[in-house]
C-alpha positions as CSV (number, residue, x, y, z in Angstrom):
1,X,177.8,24.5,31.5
2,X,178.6,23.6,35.2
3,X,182.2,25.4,34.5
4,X,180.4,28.3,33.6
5,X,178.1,28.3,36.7
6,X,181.5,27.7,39.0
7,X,183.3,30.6,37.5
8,X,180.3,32.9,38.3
9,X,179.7,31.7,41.5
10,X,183.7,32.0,42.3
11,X,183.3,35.7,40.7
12,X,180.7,36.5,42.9
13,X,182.6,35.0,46.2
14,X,185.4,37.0,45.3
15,X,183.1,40.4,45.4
16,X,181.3,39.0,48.5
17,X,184.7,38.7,50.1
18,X,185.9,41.9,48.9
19,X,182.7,44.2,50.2
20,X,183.3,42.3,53.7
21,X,186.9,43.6,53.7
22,X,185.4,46.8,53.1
23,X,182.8,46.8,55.9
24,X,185.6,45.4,57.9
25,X,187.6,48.0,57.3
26,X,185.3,50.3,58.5
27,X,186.2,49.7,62.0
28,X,189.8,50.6,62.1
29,X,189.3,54.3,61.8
30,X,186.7,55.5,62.9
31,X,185.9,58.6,59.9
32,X,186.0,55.6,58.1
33,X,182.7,54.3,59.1
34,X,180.9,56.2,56.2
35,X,182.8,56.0,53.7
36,X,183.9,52.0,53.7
37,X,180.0,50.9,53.3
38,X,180.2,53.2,50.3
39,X,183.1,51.5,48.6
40,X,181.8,48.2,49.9
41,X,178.6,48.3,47.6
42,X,180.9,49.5,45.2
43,X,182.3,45.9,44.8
44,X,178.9,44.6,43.7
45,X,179.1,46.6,40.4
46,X,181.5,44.5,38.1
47,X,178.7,42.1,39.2
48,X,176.3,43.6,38.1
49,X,177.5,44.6,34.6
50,X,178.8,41.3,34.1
51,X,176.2,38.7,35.5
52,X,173.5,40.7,36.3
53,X,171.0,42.4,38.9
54,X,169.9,38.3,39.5
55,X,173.3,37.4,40.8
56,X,174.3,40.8,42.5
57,X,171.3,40.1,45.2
58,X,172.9,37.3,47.1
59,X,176.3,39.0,46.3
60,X,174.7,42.0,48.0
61,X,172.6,39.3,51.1
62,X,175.9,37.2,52.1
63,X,177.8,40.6,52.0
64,X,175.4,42.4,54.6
65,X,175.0,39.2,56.5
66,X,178.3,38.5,57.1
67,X,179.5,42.2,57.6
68,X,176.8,41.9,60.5
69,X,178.0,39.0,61.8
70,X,182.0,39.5,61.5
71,X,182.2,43.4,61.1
72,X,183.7,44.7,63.7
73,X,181.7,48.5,63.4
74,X,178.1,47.8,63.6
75,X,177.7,51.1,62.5
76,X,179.4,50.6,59.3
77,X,177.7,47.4,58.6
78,X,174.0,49.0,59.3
79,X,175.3,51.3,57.1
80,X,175.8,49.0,54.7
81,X,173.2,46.8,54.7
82,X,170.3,50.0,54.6
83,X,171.4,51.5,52.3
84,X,175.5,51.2,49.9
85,X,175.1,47.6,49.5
86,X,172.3,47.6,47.3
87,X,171.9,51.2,45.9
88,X,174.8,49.7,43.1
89,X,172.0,47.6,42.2
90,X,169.3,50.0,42.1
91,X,171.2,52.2,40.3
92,X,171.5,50.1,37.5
93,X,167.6,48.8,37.6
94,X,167.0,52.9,37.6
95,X,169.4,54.0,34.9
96,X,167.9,50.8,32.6
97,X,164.6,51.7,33.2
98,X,164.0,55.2,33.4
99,X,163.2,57.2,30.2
100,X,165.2,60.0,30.7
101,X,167.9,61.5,32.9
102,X,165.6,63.8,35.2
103,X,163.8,61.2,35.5
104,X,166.2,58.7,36.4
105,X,168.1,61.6,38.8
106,X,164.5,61.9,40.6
107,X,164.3,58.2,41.6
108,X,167.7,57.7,42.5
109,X,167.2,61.3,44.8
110,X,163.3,59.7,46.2
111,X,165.0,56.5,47.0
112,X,167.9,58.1,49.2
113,X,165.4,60.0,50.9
114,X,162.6,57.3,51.7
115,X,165.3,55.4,53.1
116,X,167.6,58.5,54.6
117,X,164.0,59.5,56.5
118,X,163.3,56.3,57.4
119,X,167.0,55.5,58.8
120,X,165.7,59.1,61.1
121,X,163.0,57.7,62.3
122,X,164.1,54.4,63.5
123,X,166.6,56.0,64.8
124,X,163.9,58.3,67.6
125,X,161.5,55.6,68.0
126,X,162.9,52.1,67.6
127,X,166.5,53.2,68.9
128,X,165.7,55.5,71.4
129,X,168.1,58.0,69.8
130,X,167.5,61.5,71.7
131,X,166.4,64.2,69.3
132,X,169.2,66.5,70.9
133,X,171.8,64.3,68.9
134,X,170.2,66.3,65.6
135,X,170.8,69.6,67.4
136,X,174.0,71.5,66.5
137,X,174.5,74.8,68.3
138,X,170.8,74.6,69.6
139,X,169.0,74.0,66.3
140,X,166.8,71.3,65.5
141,X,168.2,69.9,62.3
142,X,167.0,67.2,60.6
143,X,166.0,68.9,57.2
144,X,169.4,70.9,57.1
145,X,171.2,67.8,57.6
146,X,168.8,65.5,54.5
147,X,169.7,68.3,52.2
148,X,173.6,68.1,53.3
149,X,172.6,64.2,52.8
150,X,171.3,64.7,49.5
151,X,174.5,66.6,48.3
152,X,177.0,63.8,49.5
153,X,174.6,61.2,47.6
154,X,174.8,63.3,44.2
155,X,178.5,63.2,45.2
156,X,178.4,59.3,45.9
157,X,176.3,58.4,42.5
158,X,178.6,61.1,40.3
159,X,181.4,59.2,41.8
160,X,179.9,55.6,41.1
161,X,179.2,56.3,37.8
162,X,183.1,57.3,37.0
163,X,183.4,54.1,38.8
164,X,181.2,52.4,36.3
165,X,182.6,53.9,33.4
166,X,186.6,53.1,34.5
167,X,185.4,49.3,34.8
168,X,183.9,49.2,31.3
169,X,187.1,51.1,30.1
170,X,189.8,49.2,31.7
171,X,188.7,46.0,33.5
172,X,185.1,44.4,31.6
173,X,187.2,43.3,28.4
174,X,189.2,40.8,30.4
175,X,186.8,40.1,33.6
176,X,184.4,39.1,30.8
177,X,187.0,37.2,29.0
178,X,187.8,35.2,32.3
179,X,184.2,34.4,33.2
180,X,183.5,33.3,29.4
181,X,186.3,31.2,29.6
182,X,185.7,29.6,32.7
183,X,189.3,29.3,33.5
């Protein structure tokens, strides 16, 4: 019983590790600061599928942590920690628990936009963020840019489920067989 808990725990340092170089890589180029958080949380989802939503929070906690603490782009690792790194998790708590697919595609869509509004607002009044950085061309933009938001999430959670279904296909038979084996 105590193998099985190491192989877990070693499973889950090895996806910790692996979102980190993610966030880290985030830093070397800068269009890159979007798109590493994203794959980042991606790393939490063989966790997910394979030990569950309980072990993929602390995956998800040491990840953001440490991406804050080592990460060389704060940006990316904000990124990261408010929103990609646990969205894999919520997606799965969403997709187990919703009835049906609207329903399922309208939590997902009020979760990104609690959190994308949010993000807007901490922005202007915790940050000091001047409103003129959401002005393109002399429009005020906020709402044009959270529906431009809301398309590149559809994109993102599309994408992650392709994601989800290549890891069942190709990978779960013999990550599963490794963890139940304990070797």
């Amino acid at each position: 019983m105590k193998q099985d808990r190491t192989v877990k725990v070693a499973f889950c340092g090895i996806a910790t590790a692996l979102a980190l170089v993610f966030i880290c890589l985030g830093g070397l180029i800068p269009v890159m600061t979007y798109a590493m958080p994203a794959l980042a949380g991606l790393m939490l989802m063989p966790v997910v599928a394979e030990l569950g939503v309980s072990w993929a929070w602390p995956v998800y906690a040491a990840s953001a942590v440490l991406g804050m603490l080592l990460g060389p782009d704060k940006d990316a690792a904000v990124i990261y920690v408010l929103f990609f790194g646990y969205y894999p998790i919520m997606k799965a708590v969403i997709e187990q628990h919703a009835h049906s697919k609207l329903l399922c595609l309208l939590l997902k869509l009020a979760l990104f936009n609690v959190i994308a509004v949010a993000v807007f607002y901490i922005n202007i009044y915790l940050l000091d963020v001047p409103k003129s950085s959401f002005t393109i061309a002399g429009f005020y933009l906020p709402g044009v840019l959270l529906l431009l938001g809301n398309f590149v999430f559809l994109l993102y959670d599309y994408a992650a489920g392709g994601v989800v279904v290549f890891y069942f296909r190709r990978l779960h038979g013999v990550v599963s067989k490794w963890l139940s084996s304990g070797v």
